[in-house]
N, CA, C and O of each residue as an XYZ file, in Angstrom:
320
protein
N      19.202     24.434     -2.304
C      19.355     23.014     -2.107
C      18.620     22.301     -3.228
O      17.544     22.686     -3.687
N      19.180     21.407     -3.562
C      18.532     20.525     -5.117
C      17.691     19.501     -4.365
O      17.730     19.554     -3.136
N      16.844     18.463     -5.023
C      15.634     18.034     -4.437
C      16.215     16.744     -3.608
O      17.005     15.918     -4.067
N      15.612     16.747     -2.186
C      16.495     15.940     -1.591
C      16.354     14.787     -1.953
O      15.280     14.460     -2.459
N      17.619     13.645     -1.763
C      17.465     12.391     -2.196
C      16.666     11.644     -0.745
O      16.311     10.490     -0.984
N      16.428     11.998      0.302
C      15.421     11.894      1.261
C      14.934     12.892      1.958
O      15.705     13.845      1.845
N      13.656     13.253      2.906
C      13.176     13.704      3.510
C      12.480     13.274      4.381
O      11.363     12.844      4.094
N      12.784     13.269      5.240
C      12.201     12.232      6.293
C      11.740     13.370      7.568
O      12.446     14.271      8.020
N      10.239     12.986      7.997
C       9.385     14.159      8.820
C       9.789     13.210     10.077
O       9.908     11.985     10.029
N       9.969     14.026     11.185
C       9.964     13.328     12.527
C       9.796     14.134     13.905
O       9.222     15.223     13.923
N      10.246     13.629     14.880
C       9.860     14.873     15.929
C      11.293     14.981     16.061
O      12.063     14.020     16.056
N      11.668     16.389     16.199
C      12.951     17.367     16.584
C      13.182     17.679     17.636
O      12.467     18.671     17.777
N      13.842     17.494     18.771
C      14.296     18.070     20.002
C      15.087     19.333     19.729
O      15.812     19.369     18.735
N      15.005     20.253     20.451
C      15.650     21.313     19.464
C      16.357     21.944     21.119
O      17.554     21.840     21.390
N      15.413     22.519     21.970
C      16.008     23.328     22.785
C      16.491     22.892     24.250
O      16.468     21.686     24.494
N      16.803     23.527     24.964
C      16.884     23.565     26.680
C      16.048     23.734     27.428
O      16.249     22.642     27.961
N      15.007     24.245     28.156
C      14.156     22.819     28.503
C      13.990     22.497     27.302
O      13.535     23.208     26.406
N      14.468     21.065     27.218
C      13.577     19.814     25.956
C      12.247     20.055     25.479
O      11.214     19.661     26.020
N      12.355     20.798     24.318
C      10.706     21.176     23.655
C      10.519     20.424     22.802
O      10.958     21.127     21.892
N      10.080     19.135     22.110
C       9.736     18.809     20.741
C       8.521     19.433     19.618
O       7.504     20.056     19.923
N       8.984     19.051     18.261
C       7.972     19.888     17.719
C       8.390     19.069     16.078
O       9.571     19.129     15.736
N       7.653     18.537     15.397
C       7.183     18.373     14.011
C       8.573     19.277     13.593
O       8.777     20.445     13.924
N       9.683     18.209     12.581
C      10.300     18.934     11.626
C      10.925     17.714     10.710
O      10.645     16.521     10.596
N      11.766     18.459     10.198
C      12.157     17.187      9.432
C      13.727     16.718      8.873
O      14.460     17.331      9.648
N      14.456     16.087      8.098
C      15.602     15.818      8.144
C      15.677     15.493      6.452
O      15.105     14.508      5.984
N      16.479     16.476      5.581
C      16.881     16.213      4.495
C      18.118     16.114      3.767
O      18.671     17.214      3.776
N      18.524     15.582      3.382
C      19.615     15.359      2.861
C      19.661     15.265      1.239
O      18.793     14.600      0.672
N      20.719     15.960      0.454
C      20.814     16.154     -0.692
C      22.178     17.043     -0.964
O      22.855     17.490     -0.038
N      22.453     17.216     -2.196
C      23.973     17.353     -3.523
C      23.779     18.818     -2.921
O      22.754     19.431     -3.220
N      24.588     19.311     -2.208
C      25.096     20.674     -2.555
C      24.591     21.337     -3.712
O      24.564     20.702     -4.766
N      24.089     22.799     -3.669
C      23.276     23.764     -4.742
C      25.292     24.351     -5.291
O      25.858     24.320     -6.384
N      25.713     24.753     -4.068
C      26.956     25.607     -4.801
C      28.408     24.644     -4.757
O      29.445     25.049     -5.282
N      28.331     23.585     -4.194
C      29.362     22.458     -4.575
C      28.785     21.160     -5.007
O      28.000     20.558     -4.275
N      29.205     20.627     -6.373
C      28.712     19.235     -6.601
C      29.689     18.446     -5.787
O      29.355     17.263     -5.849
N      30.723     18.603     -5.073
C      31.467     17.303     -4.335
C      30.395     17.608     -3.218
O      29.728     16.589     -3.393
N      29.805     18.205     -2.293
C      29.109     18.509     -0.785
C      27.820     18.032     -1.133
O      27.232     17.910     -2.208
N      27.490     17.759      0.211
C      26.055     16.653      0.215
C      25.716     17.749      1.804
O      26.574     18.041      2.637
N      24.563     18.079      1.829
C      23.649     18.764      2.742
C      22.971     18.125      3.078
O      22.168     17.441      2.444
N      23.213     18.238      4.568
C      22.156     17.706      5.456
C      21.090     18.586      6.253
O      21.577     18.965      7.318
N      20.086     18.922      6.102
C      19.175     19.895      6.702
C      18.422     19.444      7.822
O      17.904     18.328      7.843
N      18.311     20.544      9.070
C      17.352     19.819      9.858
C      16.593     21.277     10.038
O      17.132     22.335     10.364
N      15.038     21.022      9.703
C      14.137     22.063      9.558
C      12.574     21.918     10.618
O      12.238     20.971     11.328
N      12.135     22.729     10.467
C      11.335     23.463     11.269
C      10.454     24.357     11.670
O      11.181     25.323     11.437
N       9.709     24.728     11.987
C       8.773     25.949     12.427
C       9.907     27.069     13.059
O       9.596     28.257     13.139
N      11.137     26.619     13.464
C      11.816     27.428     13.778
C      13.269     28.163     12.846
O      14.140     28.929     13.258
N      13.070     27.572     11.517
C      13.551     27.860     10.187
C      14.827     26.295     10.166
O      14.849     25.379     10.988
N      15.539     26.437      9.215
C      16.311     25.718      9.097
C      17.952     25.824      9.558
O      18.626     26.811      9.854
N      18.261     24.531      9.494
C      19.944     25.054     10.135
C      20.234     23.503      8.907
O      19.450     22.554      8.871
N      21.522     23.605      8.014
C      22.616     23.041      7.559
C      24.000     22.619      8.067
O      24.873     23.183      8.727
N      23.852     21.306      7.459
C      25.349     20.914      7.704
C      26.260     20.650      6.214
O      25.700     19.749      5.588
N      27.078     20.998      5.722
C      27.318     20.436      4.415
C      28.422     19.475      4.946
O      29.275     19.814      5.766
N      28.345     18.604      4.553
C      29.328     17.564      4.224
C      30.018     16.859      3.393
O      29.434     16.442      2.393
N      31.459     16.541      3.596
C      32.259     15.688      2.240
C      31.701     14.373      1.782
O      30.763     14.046      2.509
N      31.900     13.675      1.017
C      31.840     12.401      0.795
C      31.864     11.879      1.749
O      30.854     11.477      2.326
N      33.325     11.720      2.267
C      33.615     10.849      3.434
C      32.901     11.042      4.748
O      32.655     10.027      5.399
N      32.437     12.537      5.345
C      32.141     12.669      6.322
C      30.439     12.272      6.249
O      29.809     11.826      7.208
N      29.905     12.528      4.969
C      28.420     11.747      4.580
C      28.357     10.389      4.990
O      27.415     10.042      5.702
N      29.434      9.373      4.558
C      29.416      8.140      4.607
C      29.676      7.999      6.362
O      29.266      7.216      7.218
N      30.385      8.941      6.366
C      30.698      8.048      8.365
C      29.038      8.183      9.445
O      28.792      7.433     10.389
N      28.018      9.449      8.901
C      27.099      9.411      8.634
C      26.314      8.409      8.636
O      25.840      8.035      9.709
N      26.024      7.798      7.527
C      25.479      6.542      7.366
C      25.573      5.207      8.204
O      24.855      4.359      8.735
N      27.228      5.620      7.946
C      27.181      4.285      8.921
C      27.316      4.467     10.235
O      27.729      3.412     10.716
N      27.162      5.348     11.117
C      26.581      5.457     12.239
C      25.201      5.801     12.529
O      24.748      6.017     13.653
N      24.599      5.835     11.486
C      23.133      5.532     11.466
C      22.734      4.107     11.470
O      22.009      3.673     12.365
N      23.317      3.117     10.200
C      23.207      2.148      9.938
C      23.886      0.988     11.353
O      23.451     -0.136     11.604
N      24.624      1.454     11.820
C      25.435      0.481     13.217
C      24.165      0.799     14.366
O      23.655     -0.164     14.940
N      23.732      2.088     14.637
C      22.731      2.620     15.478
C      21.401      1.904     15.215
O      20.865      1.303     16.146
N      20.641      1.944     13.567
C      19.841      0.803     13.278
C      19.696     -0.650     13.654
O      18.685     -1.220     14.063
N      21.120     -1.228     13.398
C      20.784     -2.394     13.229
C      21.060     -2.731     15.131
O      20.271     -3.554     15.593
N      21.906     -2.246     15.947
C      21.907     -2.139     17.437
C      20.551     -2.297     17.577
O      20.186     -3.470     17.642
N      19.472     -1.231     17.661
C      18.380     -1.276     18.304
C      17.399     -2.246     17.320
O      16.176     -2.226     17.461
N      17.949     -2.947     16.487
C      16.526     -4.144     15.727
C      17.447     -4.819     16.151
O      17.365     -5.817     15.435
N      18.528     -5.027     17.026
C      18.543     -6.650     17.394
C      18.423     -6.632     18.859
O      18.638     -7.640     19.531
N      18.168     -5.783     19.239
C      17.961     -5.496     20.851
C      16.232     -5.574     21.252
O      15.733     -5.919     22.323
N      15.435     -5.052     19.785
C      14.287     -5.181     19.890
C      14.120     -6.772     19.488
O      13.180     -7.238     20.133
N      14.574     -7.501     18.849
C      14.724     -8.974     18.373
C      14.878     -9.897     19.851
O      14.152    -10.812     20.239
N      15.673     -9.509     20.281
C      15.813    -10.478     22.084
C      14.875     -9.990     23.319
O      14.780    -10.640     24.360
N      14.160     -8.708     23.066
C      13.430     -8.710     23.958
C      11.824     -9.085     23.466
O      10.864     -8.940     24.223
N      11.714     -9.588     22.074
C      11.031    -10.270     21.759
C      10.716    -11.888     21.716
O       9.772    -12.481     21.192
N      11.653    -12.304     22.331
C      12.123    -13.803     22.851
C      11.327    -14.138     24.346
O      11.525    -15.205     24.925
């Protein structure tokens, strides 16, 4: 994997009973395709990959970005 264009540390839900534990979430260019973008989610319990297209990166985003801005305007009215 080439150096991610983020890395972001957070807590991981990983199993059945619900265990959390310190891992993290990276994303970056494919090592063996320059069109694929990797998404990593890592761990004390090693890593697992997703590679993704362009397009499926971007739908990505923006269901991160729709999910973001949902909960800052939900936190915005219960700040009223």
């Amino acid at each position: 994997m080439t150096s991610p264009t983020i890395d972001l540390k957070t807590a991981v839900t990983r199993d059945r009973p619900v265990t959390h534990t310190e891992g993290a979430i990276q994303v970056s260019q494919s090592e063996l395709d320059d069109t694929t973008i990797t998404l990593g989610f890592g761990g004390p319990w090693g890593t697992t990959y997703a590679e993704l297209t362009p397009e499926e990166a971007r739908a990505v985003a923006t269901a991160l970005e729709e999910a973001a801005t949902d909960v800052t305007n939900q936190e915005g009215s219960t700040d009223e």
